[in-house]
N, C-alpha and C positions, 0 to 999 in steps of 0.2 A: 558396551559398544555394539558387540550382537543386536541383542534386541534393539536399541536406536534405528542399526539397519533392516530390520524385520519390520518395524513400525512405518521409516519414512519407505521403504517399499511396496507399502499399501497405500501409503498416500496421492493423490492426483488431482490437485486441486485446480491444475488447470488442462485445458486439451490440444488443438495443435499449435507447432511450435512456429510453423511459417505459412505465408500464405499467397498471393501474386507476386511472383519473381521484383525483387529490387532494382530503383534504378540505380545505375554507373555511381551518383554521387551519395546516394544510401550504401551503395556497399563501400566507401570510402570513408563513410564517416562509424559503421560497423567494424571496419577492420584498420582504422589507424586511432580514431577518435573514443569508440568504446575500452579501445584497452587503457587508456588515460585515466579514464572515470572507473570503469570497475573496482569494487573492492574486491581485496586479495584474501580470500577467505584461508588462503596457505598460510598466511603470516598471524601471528597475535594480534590481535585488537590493541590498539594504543587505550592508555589508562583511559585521555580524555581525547575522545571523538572528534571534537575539531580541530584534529592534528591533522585528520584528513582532509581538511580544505584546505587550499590556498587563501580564500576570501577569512577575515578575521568572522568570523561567529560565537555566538551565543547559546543557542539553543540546539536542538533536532530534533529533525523531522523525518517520520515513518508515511511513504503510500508503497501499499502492495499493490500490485496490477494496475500499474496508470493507462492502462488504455493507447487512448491516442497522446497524450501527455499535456493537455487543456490544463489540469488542474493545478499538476506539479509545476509546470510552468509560470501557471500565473501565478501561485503561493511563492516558487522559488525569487520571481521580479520582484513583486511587491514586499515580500520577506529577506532581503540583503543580509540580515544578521543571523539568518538563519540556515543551518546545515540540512542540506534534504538528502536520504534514501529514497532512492526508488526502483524498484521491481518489477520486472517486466519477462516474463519467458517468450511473448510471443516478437518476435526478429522484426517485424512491420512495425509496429508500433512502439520496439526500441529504435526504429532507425528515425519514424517520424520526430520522435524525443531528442534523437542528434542532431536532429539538422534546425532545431530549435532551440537548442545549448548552443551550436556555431553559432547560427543568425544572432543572439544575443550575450554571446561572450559568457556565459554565468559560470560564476564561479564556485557556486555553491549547491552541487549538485555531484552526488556520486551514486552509481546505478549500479545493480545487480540483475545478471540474464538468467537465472535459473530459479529451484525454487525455493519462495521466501524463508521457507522453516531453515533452512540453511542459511542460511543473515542470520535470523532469529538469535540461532544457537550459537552461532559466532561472536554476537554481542556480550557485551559485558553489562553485568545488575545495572537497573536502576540508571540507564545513560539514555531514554528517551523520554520525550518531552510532550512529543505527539502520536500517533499510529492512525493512518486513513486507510481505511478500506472501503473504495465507494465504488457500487455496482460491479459486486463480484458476479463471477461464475453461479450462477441461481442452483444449478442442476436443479431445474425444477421437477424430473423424474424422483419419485418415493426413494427408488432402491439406488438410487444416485446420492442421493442427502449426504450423505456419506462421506462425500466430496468436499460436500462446503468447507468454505474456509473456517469459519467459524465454527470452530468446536469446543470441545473441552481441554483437548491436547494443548493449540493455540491459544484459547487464553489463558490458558497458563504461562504458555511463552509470552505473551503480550504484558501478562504482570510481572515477570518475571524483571523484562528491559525495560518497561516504563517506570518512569520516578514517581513516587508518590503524588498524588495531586494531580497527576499529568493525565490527557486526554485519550481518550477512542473515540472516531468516529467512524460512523457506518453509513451509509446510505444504499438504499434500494428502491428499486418500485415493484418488489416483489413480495407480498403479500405475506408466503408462508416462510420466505427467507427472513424478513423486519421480526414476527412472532418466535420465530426460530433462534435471533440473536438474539433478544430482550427475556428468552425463555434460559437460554444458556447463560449468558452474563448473571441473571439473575441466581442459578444454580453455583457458578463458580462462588460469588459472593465479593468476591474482591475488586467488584463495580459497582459503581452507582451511577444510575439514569437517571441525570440531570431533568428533565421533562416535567414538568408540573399543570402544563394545560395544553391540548391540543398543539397550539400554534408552535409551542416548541418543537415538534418534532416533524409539521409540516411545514415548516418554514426552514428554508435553506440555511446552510451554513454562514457565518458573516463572510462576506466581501464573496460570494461563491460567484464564480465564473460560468459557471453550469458544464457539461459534458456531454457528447455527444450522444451517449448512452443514455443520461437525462430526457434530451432532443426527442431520442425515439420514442422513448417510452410517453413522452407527451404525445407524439404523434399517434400511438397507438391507446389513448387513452388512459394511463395508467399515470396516476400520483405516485408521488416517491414520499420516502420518511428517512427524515434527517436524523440519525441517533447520534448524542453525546455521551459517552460513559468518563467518569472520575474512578482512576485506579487511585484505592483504600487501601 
């Protein structure tokens, strides 16, 4: 246990926590609404996961850092049968994720505000089905890399809770970040990158919504790369 807390003390895979003061009905849906949805990383994990919805489910679903909550929202609509995590440390962009659970009642959606490696480790073997990590934190400083989500530690947590067969996706339009996961996956070994010609991996994910993040980096000129990995 020590060491655990030595290691995630060095961790910092994301930067600040808040950002333009909230409105009145953001901090309403922050402090009556998020305590609903939060998992309770005090208690044991239930054998099976979809104890934690109310909505009947099937499957689950992993996104770290959803941003504005674009993604998780549309996956969470269009996917009824399906159980989503979602992860967010920064307070704006979990409030905007609230007031879009209200607006459409979903049921199947349970959020965590701090950070992911603690979900991670809270999990039990082999109960995920999917894991999304799309346009993380680049730190695209050398002596930053360090940062990335994606390391060696983490996928190890990521093979650990995903069920055999079951997916990773990544996405980026950052250049040394895309080389960087496909370099790591590839060393852990316990992936395999589905990709077989180009288009696969610049071609977006199916039914993708796209993300603001996306948005930008178009604006700014930059293509992104869609990664699929199969946890072996």
């Amino acid at each position: 246990m020590t060491e655990e807390r030595r290691s995630r003390a060095t961790e910092a895979f994301f930067g600040r926590r808040k950002g333009k003061p909230l409105r009145n009905q953001q901090v309403d849906t922050i402090e009556n609404l998020l305590p609903l949805l939060k998992v309770d990383l005090e208690t044991p994990p239930p054998k099976n996961l979809a104890a934690l919805f109310p909505a009947d489910v099937k499957s689950i679903r992993l996104e770290i850092g959803f941003g504005g909550g674009e993604h998780l929202i549309h996956r969470a609509s269009e996917n009824p049968a399906t159980g989503f995590f979602g992860v967010e440390p920064f307070v704006n962009s979990m409030a905007k994720l609230l007031g879009s659970v209200r607006e459409r009642e979903l049921m199947n959606i349970r959020l965590y505000d701090d950070d992911a490696t603690q979900l991670l480790d809270w999990l039990p073997d082999a109960c995920i089905d999917h894991i999304d990590l799309l346009y993380p934190d680049p730190w695209p400083k050398k002596k930053h890399w360090k940062r990335r989500f994606v390391s060696d530690v983490n996928l190890a947590r990521f093979h650990r809770v995903l069920k055999p067969g079951a997916k990773f996706c990544f996405a980026s339009d950052i250049d040394t970040y895309v080389n960087w996961t496909l370099q790591h996956c590839a060393h852990h070994g316990g992936f395999k990158w589905t990709a077989e010609i180009s288009a696969d991996w610049s071609t977006p994910f199916d039914t993708w919504p796209g993300t603001r993040y996306e948005n930008k980096a178009k604006r700014e000129g930059r293509s992104s790369a869609y990664l699929t990995f199969i946890r072996t």
